[in-house]
Biopython code that builds the backbone (N, CA, C, O; Angstrom):
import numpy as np
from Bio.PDB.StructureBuilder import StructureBuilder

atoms = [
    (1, "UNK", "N", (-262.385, 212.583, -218.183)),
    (1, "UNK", "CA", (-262.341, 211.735, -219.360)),
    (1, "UNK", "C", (-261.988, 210.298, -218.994)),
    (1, "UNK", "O", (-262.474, 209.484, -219.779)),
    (2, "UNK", "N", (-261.173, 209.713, -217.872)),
    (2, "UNK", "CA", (-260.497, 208.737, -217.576)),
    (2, "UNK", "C", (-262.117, 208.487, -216.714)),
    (2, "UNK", "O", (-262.792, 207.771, -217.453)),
    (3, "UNK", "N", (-262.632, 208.721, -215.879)),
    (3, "UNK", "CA", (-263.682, 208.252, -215.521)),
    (3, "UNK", "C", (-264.282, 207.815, -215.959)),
    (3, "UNK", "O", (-264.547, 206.668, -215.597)),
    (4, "UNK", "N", (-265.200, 208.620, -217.487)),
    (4, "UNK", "CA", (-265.947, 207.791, -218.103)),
    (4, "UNK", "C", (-266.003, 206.825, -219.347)),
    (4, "UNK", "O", (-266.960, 206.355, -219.963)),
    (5, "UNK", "N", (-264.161, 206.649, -219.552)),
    (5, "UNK", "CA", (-263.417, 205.179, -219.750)),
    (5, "UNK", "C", (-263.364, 204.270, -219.057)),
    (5, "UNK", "O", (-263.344, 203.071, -219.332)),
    (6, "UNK", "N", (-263.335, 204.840, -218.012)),
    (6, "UNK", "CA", (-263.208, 203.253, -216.848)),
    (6, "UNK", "C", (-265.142, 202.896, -216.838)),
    (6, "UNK", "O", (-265.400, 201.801, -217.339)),
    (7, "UNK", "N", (-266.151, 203.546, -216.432)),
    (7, "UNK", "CA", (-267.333, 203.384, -216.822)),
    (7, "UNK", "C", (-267.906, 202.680, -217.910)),
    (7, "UNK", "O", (-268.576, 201.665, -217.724)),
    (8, "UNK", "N", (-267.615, 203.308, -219.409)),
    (8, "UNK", "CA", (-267.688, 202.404, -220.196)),
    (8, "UNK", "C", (-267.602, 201.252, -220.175)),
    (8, "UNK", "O", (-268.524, 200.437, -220.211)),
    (9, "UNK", "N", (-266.015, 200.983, -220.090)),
    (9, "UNK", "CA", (-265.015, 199.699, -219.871)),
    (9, "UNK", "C", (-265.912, 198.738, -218.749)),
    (9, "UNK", "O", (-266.053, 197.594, -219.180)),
    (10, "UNK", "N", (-266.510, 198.954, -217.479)),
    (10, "UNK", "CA", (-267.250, 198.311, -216.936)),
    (10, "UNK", "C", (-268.330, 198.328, -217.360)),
    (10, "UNK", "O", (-268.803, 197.208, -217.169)),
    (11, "UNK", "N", (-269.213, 199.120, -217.967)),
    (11, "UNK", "CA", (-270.636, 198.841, -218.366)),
    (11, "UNK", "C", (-270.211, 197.393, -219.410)),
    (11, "UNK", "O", (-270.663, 196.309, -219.040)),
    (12, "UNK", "N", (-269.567, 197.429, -220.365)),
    (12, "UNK", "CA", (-269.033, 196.481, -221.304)),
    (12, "UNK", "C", (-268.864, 195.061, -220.594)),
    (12, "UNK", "O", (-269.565, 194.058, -220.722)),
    (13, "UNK", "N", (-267.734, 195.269, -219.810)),
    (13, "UNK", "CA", (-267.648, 194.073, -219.084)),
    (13, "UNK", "C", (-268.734, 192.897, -218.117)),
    (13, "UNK", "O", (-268.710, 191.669, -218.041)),
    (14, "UNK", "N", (-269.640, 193.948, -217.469)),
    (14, "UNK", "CA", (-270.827, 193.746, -216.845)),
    (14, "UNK", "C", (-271.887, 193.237, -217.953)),
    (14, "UNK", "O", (-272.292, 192.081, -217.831)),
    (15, "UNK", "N", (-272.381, 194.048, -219.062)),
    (15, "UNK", "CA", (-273.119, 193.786, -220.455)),
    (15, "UNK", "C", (-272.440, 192.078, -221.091)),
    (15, "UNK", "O", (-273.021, 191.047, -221.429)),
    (16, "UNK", "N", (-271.124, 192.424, -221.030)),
    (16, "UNK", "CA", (-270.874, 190.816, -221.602)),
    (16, "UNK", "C", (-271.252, 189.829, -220.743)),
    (16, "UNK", "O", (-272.135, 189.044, -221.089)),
    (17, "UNK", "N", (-270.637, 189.727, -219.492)),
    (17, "UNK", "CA", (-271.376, 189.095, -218.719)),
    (17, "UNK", "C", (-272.929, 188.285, -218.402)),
    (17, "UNK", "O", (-273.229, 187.145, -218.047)),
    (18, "UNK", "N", (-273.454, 189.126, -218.627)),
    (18, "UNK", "CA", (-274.854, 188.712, -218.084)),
    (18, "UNK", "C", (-276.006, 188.593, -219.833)),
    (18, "UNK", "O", (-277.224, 188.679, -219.989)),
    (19, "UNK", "N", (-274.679, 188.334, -220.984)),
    (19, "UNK", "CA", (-275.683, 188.590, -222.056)),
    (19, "UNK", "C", (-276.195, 187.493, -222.596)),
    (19, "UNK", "O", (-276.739, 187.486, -223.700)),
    (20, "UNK", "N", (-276.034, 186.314, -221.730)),
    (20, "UNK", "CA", (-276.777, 184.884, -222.087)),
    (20, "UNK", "C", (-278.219, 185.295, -221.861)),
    (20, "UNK", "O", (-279.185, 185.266, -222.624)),
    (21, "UNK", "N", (-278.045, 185.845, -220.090)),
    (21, "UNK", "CA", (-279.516, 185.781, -219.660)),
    (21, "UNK", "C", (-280.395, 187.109, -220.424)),
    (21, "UNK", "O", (-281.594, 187.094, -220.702)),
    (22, "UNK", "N", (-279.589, 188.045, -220.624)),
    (22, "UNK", "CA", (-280.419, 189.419, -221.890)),
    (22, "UNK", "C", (-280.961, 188.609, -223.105)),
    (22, "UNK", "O", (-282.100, 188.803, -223.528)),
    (23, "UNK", "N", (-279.730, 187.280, -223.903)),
    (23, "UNK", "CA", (-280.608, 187.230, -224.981)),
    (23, "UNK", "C", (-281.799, 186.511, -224.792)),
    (23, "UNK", "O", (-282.382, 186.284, -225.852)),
    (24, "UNK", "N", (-282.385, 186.051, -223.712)),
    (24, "UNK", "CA", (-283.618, 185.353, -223.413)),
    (24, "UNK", "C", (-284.425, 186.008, -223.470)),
    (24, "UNK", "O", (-285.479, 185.513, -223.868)),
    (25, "UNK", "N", (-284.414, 187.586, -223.089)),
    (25, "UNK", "CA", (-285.243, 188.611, -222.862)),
    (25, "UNK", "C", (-285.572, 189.044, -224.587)),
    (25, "UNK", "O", (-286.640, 189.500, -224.994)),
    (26, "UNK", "N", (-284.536, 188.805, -225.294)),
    (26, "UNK", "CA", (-284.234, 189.608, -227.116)),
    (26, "UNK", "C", (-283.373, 190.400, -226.948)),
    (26, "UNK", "O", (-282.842, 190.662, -228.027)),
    (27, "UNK", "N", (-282.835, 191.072, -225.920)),
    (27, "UNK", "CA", (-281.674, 191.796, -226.392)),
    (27, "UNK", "C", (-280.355, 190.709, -226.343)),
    (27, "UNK", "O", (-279.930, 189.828, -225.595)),
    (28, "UNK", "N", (-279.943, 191.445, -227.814)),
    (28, "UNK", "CA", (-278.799, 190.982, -228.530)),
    (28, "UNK", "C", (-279.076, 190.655, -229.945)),
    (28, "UNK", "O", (-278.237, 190.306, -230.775)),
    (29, "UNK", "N", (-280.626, 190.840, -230.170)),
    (29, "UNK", "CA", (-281.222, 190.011, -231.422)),
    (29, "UNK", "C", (-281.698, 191.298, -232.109)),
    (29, "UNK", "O", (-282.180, 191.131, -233.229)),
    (30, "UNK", "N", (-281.654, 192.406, -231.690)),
    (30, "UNK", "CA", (-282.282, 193.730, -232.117)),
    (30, "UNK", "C", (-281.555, 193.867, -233.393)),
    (30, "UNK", "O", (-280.441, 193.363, -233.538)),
    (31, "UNK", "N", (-282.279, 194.680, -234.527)),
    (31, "UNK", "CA", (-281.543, 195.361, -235.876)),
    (31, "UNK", "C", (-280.273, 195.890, -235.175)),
    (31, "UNK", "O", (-280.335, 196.227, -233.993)),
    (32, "UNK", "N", (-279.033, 195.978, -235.930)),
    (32, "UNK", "CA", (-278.038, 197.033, -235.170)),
    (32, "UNK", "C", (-277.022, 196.432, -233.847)),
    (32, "UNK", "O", (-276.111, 197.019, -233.264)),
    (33, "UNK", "N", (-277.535, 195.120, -233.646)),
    (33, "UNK", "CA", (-276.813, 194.188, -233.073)),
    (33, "UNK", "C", (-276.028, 193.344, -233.874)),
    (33, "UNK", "O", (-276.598, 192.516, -234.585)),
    (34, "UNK", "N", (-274.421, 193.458, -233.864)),
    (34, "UNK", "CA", (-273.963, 192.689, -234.985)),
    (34, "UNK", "C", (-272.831, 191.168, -233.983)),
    (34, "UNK", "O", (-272.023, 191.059, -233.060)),
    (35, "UNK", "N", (-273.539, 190.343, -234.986)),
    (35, "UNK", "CA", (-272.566, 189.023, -234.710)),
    (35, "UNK", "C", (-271.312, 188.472, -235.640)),
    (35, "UNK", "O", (-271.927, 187.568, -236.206)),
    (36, "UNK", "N", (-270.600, 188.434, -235.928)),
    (36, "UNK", "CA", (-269.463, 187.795, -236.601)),
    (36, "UNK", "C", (-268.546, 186.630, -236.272)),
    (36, "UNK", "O", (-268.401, 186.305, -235.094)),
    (37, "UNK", "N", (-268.090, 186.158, -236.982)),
    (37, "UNK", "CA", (-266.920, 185.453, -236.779)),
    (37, "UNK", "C", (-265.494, 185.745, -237.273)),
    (37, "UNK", "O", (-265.226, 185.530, -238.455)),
    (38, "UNK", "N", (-264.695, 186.157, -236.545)),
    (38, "UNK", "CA", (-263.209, 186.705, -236.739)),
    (38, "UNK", "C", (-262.262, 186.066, -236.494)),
    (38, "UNK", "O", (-261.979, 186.239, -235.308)),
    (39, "UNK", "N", (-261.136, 184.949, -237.294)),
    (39, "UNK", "CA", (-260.071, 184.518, -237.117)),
    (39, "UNK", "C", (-260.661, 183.215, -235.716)),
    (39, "UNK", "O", (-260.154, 183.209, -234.595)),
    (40, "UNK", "N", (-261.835, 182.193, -236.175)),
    (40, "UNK", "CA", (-262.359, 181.431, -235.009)),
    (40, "UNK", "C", (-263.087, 181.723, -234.330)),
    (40, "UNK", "O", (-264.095, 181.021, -234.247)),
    (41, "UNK", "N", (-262.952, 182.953, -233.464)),
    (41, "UNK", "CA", (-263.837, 183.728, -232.705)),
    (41, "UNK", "C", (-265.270, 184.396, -232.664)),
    (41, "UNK", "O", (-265.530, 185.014, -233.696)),
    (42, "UNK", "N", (-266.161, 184.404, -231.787)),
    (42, "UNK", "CA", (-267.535, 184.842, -232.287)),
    (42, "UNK", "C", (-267.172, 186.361, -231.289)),
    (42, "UNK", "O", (-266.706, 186.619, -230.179)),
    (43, "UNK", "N", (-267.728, 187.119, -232.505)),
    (43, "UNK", "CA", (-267.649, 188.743, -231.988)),
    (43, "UNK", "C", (-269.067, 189.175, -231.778)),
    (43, "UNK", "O", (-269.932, 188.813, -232.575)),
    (44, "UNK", "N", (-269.372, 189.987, -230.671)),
    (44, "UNK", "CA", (-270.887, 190.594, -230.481)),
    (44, "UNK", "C", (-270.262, 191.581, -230.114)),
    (44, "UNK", "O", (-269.320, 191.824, -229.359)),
    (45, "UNK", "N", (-271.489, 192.563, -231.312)),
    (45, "UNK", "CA", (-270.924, 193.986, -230.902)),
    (45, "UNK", "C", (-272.727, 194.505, -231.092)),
    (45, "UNK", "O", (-273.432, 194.649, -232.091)),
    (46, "UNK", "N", (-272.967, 194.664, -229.723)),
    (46, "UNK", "CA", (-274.072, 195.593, -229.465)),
    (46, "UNK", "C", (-274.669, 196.990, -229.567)),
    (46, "UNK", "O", (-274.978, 197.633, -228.564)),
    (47, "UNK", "N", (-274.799, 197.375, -230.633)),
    (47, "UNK", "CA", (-274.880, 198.837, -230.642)),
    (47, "UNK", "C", (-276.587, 198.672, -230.483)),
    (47, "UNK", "O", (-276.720, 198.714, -229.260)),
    (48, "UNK", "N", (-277.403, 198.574, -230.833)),
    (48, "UNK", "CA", (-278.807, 198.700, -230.856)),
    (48, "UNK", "C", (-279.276, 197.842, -229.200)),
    (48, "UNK", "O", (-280.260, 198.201, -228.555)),
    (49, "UNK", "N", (-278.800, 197.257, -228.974)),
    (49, "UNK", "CA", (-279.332, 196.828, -227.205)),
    (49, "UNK", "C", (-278.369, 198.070, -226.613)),
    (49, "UNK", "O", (-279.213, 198.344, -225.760)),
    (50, "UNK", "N", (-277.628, 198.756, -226.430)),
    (50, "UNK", "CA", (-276.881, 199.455, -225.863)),
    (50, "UNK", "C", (-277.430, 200.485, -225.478)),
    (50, "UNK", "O", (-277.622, 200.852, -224.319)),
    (51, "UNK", "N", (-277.788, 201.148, -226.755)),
    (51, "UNK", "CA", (-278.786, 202.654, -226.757)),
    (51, "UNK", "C", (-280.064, 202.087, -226.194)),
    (51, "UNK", "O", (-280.876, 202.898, -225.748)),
    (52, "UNK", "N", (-280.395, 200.596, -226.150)),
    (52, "UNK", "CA", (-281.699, 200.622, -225.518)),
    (52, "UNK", "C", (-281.638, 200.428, -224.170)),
    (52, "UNK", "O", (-282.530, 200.802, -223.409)),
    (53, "UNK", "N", (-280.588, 199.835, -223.806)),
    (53, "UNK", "CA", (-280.605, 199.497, -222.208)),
    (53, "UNK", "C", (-279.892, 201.201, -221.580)),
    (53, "UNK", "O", (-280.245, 201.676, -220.501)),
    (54, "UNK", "N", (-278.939, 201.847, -222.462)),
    (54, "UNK", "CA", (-278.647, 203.192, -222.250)),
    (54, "UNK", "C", (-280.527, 203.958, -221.706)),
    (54, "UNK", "O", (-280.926, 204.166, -220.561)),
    (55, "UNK", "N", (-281.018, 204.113, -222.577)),
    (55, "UNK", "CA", (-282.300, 204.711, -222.507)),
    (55, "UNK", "C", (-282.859, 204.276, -221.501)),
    (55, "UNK", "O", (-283.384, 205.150, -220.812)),
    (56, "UNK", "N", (-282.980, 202.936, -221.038)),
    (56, "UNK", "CA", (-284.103, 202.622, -220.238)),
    (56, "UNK", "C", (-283.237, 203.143, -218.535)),
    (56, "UNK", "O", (-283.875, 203.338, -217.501)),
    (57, "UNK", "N", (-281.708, 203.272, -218.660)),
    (57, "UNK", "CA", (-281.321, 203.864, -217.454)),
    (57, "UNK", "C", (-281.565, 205.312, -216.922)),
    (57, "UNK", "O", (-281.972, 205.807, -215.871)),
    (58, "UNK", "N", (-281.090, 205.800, -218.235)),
    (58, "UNK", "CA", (-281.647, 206.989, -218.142)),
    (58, "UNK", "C", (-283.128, 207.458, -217.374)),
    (58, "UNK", "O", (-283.307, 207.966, -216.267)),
    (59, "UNK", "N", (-284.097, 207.064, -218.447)),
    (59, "UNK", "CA", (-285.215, 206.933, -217.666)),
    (59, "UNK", "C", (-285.809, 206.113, -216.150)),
    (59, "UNK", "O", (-286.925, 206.079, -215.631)),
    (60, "UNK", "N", (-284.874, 205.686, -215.880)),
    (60, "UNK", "CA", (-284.796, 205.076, -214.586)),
    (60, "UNK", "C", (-284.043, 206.292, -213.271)),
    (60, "UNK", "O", (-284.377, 206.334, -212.087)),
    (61, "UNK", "N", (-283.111, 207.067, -213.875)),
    (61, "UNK", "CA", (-282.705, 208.052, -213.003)),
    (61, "UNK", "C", (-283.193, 208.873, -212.795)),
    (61, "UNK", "O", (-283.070, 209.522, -211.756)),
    (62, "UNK", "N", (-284.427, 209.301, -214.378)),
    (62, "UNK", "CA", (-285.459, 210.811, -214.318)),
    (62, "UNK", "C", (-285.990, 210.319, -213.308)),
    (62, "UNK", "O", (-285.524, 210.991, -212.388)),
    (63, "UNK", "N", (-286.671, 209.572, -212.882)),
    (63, "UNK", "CA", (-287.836, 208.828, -212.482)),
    (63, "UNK", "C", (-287.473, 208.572, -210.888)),
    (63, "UNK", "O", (-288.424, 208.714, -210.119)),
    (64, "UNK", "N", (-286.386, 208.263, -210.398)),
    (64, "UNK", "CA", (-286.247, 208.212, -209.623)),
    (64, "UNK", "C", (-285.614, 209.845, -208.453)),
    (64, "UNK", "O", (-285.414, 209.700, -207.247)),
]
sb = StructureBuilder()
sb.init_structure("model")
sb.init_model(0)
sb.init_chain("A")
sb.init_seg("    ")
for serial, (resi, resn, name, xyz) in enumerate(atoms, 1):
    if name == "N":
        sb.init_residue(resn, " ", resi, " ")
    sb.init_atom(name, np.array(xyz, "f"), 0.0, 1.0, " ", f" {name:<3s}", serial, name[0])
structure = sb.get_structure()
């Protein structure tokens, strides 16, 4: 269980990271991608790029 918390926790960290150059691609702009503003702050919470970049790994491991 602690494994695939720490996993998460880095997929997240890695995903925030690099999500300037994703939204060039459209992910971040998908239905189900939510943006807000909270107390100043801009919140991105990715659920619809998630399950899609989830999926496309997946299918990257069948495959390989």
């Amino acid at each position: 269980m602690i494994r695939w918390l720490i996993v998460v926790f880095v997929a997240l960290v890695v995903f925030s990271s690099i999500g300037k150059w994703l939204e060039k691609l459209g992910l971040g702009r998908l239905p189900g991608d939510f943006r807000f503003r909270l107390f100043g702050r801009d919140w991105f919470i990715p659920f619809a790029s998630t399950v899609l970049l989830s999926g496309f790994g997946w299918l990257l491991i069948k495959l390989l």
